[in-house]
C-alpha positions in Angstrom: 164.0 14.6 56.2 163.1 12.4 58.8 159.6 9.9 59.9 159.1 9.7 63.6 158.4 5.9 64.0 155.8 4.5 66.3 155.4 5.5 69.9 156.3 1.7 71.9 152.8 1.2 73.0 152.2 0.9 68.9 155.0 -1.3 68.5 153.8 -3.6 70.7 150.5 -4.0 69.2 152.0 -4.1 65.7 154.2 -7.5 67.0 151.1 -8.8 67.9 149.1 -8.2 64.5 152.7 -9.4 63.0 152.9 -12.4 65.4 149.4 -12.7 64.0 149.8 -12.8 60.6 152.3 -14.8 61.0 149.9 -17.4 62.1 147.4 -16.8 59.3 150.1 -17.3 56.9 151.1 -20.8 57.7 154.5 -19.4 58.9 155.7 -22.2 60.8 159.1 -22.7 59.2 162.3 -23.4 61.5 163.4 -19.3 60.9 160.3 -17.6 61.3 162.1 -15.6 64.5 164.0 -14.3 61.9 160.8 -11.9 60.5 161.4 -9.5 63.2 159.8 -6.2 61.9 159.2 -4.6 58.6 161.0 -1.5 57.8 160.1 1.6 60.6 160.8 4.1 57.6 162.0 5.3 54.1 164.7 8.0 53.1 166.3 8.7 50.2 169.7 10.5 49.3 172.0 10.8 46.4 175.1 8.7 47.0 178.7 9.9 46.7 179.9 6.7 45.2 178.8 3.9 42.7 177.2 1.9 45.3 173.4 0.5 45.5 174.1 -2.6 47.5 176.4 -3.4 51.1 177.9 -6.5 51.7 179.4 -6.2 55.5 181.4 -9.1 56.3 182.3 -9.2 59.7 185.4 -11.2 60.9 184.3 -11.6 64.4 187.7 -12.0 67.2 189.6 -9.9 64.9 192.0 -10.0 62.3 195.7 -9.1 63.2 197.0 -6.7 60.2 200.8 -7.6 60.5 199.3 -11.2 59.7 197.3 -10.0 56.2 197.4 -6.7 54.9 199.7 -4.8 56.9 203.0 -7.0 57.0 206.4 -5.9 58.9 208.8 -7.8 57.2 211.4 -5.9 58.5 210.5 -6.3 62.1 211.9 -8.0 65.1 210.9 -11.7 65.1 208.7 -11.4 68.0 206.6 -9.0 66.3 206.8 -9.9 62.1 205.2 -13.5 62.9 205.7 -16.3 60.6 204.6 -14.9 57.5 205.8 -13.5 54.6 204.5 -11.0 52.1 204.1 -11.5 48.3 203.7 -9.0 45.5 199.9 -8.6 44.8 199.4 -7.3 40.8 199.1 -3.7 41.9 203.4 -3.1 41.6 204.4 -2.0 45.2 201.7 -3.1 47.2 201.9 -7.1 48.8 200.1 -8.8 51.3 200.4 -12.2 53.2 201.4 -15.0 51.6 198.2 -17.1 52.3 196.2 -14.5 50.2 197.1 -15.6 46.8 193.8 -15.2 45.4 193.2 -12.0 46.6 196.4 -10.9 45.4 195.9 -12.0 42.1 192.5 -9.2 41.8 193.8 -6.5 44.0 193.4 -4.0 41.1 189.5 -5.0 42.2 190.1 -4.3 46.0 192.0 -1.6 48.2 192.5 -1.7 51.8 192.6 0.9 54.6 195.5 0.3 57.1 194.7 3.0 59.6 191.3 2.3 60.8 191.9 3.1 64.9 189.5 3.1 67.8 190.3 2.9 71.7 188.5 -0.2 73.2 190.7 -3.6 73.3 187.7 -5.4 74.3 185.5 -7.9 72.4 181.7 -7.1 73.5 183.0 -3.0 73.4 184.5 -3.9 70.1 182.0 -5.3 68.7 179.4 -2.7 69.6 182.0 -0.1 68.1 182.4 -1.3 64.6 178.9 -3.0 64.5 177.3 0.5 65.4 180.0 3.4 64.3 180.3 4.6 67.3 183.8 5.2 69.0 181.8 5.9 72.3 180.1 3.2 74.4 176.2 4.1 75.2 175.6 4.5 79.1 174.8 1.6 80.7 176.8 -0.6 78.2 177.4 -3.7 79.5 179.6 -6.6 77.6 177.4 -9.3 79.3 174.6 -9.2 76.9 172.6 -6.6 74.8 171.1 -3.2 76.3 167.9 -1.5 75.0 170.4 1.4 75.4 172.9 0.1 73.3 173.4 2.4 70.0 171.6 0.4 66.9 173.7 -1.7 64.8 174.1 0.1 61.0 172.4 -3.0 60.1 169.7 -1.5 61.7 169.9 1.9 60.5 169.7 0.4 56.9 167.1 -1.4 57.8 165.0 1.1 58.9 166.2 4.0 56.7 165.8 2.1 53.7 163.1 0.5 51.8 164.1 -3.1 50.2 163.2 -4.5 46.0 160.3 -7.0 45.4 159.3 -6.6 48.8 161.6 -8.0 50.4 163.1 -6.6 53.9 166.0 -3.8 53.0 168.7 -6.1 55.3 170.0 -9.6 56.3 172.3 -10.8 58.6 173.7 -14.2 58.0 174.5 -17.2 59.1 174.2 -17.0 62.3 174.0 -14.3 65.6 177.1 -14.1 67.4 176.8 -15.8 70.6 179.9 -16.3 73.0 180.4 -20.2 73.7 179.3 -19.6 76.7 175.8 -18.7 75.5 176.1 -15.0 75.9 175.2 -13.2 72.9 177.2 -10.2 72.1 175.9 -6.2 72.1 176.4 -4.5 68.8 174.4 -6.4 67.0 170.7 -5.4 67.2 168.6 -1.9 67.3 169.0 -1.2 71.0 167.1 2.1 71.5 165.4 2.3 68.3 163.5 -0.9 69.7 163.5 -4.5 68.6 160.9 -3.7 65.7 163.7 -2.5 63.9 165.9 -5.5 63.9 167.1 -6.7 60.4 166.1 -10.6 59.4 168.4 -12.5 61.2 168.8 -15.4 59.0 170.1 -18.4 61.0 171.6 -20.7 58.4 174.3 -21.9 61.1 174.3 -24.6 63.9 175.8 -23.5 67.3 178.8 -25.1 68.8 180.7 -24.1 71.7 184.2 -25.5 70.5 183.9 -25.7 66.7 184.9 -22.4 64.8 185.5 -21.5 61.2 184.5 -22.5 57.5 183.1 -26.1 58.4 182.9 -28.8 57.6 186.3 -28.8 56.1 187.9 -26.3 57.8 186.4 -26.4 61.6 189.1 -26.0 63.9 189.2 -25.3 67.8 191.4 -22.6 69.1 192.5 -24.7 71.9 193.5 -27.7 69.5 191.1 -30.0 72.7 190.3 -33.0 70.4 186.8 -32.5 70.8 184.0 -33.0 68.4 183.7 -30.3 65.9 181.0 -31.2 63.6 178.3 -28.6 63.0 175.2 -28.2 60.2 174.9 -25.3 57.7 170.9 -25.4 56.8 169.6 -23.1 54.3 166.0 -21.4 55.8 162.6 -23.8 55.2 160.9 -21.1 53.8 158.4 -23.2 52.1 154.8 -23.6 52.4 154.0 -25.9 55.8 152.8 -30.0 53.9 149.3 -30.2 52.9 148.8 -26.5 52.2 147.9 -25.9 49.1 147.3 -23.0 46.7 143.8 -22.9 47.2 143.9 -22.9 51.3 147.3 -20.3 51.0 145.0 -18.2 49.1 142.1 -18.8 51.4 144.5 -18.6 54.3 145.6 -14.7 52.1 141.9 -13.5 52.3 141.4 -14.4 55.5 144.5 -12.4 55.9 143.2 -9.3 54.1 139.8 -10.0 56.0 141.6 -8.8 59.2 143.7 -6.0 57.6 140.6 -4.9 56.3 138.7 -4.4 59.7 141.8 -3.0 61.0 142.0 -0.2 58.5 138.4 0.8 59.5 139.7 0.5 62.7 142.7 2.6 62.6 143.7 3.9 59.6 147.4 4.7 61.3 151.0 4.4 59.8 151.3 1.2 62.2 148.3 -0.6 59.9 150.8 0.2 56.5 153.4 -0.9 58.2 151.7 -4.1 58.9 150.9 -4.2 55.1 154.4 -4.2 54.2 155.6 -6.7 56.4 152.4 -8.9 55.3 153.5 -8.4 51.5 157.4 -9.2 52.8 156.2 -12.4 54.3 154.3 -13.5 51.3 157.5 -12.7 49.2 159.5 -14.5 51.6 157.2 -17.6 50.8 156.2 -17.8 47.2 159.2 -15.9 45.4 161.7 -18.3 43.4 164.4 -16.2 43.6 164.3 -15.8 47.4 164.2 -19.6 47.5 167.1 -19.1 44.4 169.1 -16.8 46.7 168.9 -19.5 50.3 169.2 -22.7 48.7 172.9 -22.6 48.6 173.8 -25.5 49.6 171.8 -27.3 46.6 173.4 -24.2 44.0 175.2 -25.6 40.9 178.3 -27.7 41.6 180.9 -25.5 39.7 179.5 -22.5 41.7 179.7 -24.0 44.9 182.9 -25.6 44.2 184.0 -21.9 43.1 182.9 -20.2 46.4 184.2 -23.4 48.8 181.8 -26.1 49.9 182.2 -24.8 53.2 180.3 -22.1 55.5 182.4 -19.3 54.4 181.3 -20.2 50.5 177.7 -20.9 51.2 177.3 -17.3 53.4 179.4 -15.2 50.4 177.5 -17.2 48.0 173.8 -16.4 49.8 174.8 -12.9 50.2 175.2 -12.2 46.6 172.4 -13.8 45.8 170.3 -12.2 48.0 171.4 -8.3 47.4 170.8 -9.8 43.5 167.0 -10.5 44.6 166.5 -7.1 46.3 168.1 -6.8 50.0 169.8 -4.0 50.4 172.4 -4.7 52.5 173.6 -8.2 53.8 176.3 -8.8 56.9 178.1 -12.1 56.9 179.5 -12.8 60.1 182.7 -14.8 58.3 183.3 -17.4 61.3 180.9 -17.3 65.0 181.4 -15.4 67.5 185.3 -14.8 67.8 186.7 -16.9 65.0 189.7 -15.0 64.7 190.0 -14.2 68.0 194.1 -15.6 67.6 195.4 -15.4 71.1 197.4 -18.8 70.5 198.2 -21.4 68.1 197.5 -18.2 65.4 199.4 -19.2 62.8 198.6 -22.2 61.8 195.4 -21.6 61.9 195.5 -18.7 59.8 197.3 -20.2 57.3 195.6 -23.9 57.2 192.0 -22.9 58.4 191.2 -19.3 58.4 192.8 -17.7 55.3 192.4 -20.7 52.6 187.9 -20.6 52.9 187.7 -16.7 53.2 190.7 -16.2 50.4 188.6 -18.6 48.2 185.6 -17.1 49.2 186.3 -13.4 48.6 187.8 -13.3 45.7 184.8 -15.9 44.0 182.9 -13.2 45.5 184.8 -10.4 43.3 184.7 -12.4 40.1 180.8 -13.1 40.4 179.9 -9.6 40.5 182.1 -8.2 38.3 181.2 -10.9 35.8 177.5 -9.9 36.3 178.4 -6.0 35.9 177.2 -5.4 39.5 180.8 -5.2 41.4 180.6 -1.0 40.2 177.3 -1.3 42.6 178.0 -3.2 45.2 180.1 -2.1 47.9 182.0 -5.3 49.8 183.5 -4.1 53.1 185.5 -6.4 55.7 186.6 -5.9 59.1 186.3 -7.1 62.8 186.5 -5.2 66.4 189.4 -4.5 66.4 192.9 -5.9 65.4 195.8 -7.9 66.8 198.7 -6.5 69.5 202.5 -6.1 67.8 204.3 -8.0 69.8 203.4 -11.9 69.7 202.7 -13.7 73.1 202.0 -17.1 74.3 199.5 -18.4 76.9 200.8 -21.5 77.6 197.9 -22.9 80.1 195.7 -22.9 76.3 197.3 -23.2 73.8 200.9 -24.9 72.2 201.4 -22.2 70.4 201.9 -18.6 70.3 199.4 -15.5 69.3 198.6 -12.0 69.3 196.6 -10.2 72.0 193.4 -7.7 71.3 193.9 -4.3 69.9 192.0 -2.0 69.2 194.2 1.2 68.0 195.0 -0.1 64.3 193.5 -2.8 62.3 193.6 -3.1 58.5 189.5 -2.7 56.9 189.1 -3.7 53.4 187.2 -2.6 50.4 185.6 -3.4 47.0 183.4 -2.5 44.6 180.8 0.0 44.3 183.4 2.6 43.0 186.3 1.8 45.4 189.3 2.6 43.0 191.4 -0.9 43.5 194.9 -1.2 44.2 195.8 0.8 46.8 196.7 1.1 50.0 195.3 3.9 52.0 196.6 4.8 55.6 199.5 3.9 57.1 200.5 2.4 60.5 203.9 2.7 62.5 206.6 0.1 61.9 205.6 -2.7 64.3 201.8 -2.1 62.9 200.5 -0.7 66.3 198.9 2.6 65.7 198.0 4.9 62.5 200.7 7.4 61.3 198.8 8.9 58.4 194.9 8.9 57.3 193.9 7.7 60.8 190.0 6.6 60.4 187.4 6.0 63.2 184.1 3.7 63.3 182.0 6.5 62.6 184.0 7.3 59.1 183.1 3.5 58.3 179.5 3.7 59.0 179.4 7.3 56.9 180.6 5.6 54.0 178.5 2.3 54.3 175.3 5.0 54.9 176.5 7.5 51.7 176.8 3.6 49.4 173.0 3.4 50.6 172.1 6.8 49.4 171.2 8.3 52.8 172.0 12.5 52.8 173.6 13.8 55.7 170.5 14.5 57.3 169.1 11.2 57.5 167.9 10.7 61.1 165.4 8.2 62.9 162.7 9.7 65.3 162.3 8.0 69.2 159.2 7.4 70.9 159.5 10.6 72.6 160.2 12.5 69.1 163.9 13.2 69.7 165.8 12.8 66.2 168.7 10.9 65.9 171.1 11.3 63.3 173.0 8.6 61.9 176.2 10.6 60.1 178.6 11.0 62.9 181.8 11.1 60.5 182.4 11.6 56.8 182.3 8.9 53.9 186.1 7.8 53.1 186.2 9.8 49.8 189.7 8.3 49.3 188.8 5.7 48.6 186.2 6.2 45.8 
């Protein structure tokens, strides 16, 4: 069962009542770019797992498996890297020794060694495991975004679901991912369902060209320059602009309503609900405690923050949870900018002293926060990046000192927890250098199934184009083996 959303001629008008409202409302606050769109649309399905709520957390540059969950101990040196592997409390299953946390709850996690897809090339990548889809669009291009691009799943939630306490169904936090060069990367945003459907981009994040990872305390630069790596973490100023008080918000609402009101005699069309909605989200977005609860990590109790890591890793997980608490749907972190873990040289070290420490901290905080609150069972928790890391280790002197692993997109290691995923095990399997999948090889598309079936979307679901061609989003089946 499917809506057909508006025809684009609609959609521009309703950004203008939107841009509009925003106005009204007093909505001058540093994110208000964020409040794209309300939601194009509402499905419901009954979901083969646990799961209510998504947490996506993207690991942007790509993590290598043999380096974290897929070790080769037994391999030549050029390929088995510096690290070793240490027993995780599930007998028979171990993963890198700079996980200790994580290995301490793996009867909480599992992870699937044999996710495999054919492009070796970050904006492709990207686009892939963003989207679900193995196959590039036509007319892709890796220098920036397409209105032909495939939408992100992001997106698909967004519009195929319909958020608690009105607030939008998803959020993607801290930041976009933009290249240091400025370019932003494809994958991330609706493409051809149109930029009305883009989730709230929440932009908690300061760019910097050079500066990567869980800062303050653990920014690094890939090339080891020497150059200044500071950068801000700023929770969204979602509060009501100085010197408006109650009485002129409320006068400032009925003004609000005044217009919605002519409107609806106007044109009583889907477009004017719409409108409604994304009014009634801004409000929320203003005047709800627990939205300004769920953003205001960086003021959150010391022990929690000290528990997640005082660092932007910590504060993302940490607004994340909070948020699919108040009534988001789904949430992607991007764990790092644009191509933190992109490890072409000077990897291990920075795995083991910058990378690993924040996000094993971070993750397994995570784990013991839901499952403390009872809502791990309903949550499902899924990390990956484009693509993973080549077998054999190489250097590229002219950068960096030390050595690295190139891009690869045939095998990388995606992990789970929560909403039902049966913990402690290790599904898939990969060849003994950790190149390409021998058993339970899994696409994109299986990925995005099983992140649609935890949001309770049938088979079916579908979104509706301008010219009232459905689109379905199931393009594989759920991982059932894992629930």
């Amino acid at each position: 069962m499917s809506h057909p959303i508006p025809q684009h001629a609609l959609i521009n008008r309703r950004h203008a009542l939107q841009a509009g409202s925003v106005g009204l409302l007093g909505l001058g606050m540093n994110h208000v770019s964020a409040l794209q769109a309300a939601p194009i649309q509402s499905l419901s399905g009954v979901t083969g797992n646990r799961a209510k709520k998504i947490i996506y957390i993207f690991l942007s540059g790509g993590l290598a498996q043999q380096d974290s969950f897929d070790l080769k101990p037994d391999a030549p040196d050029d390929i088995r890297g510096d690290f070793k592997p240490i027993s995780t409390a599930t007998p028979g299953l171990q993963i890198c020794e700079h996980l200790p946390l994580l290995a301490q709850r793996s009867e909480k996690w599992a992870v699937l060694r044999s996710m495999t897809h054919a492009s070796n090339e970050h904006s492709a990548g990207h686009h892939i495991m963003l989207t679900g889809h193995s196959k590039l669009p036509v007319g892709f291009s890796a220098a920036a975004p397409r209105p032909t691009d495939n939408p992100a799943i992001a997106v698909v939630a967004n519009a195929l679901t319909t958020g608690r306490n009105n607030l939008p169904p998803v959020a993607v936090l801290p930041e976009r991912l933009v290249h240091n060069s400025g370019r932003v990367l494809p994958g991330q945003f609706a493409g051809m369902m149109g930029e009305a459907a883009n989730p709230w981009f929440i932009e908690g994040a300061s760019f910097h060209k050079t500066s990567y990872g869980a800062f303050p305390k653990y920014a690094f630069d890939h090339q080891d320059r020497g150059t200044d790596l500071a950068r801000s973490f700023q929770a969204p100023n979602l509060e009501l602009p100085h010197g408006l008080a109650a009485g002129r918000f409320v006068d400032r609402l009925k003004l609000v309503q005044s217009v919605t009101d002519q409107k609806r005699r106007l044109d009583k069309s889907a477009e004017t609900e719409l409108f409604d909605q994304y009014r009634q989200q801004a409000i929320s977005l203003l005047t709800d405690k627990t939205v300004q609860h769920a953003l205001d990590v960086t003021n959150a109790d010391e022990h929690i923050q000290e528990s997640y890591g005082k660092n932007c890793f910590g504060w993302s997980l940490l607004m994340a949870r909070r948020l699919v608490a108040a009534g988001v749907n789904m949430v992607q972190v991007n764990l790092g900018n644009d191509e933190a873990w992109d490890t072409h040289g000077n990897a291990f070290p920075h795995l083991k002293d910058k990378l690993f420490p924040p996000t094993d901290q971070a993750v397994s905080a995570l784990l013991d926060d839901l499952d403390a609150a009872g809502e791990l069972d309903e949550t499902l928790i899924v990390m990956a990046g484009e693509f993973g890391r080549t077998p054999k280790i190489t250097l590229l002197p002219s950068h960096y000192e030390l050595p690295g692993r190139d891009h690869h997109g045939a095998l990388q290691s995606v992990w789970f927890a929560g909403g039902g995923v049966r913990g402690g095990q290790a599904l898939g399997k990969s060849d003994k250098h950790g190149g390409f999948p021998t058993d339970l090889p899994k696409t994109p598309e299986h990925l995005a199934a099983t992140i649609y079936d935890a949001l309770g979307l049938p088979a079916t679901a579908a979104w509706v184009d301008g010219q009232d061609r459905p689109h379905l989003i199931y393009h594989g089946e759920p991982i059932s083996e894992l629930f």
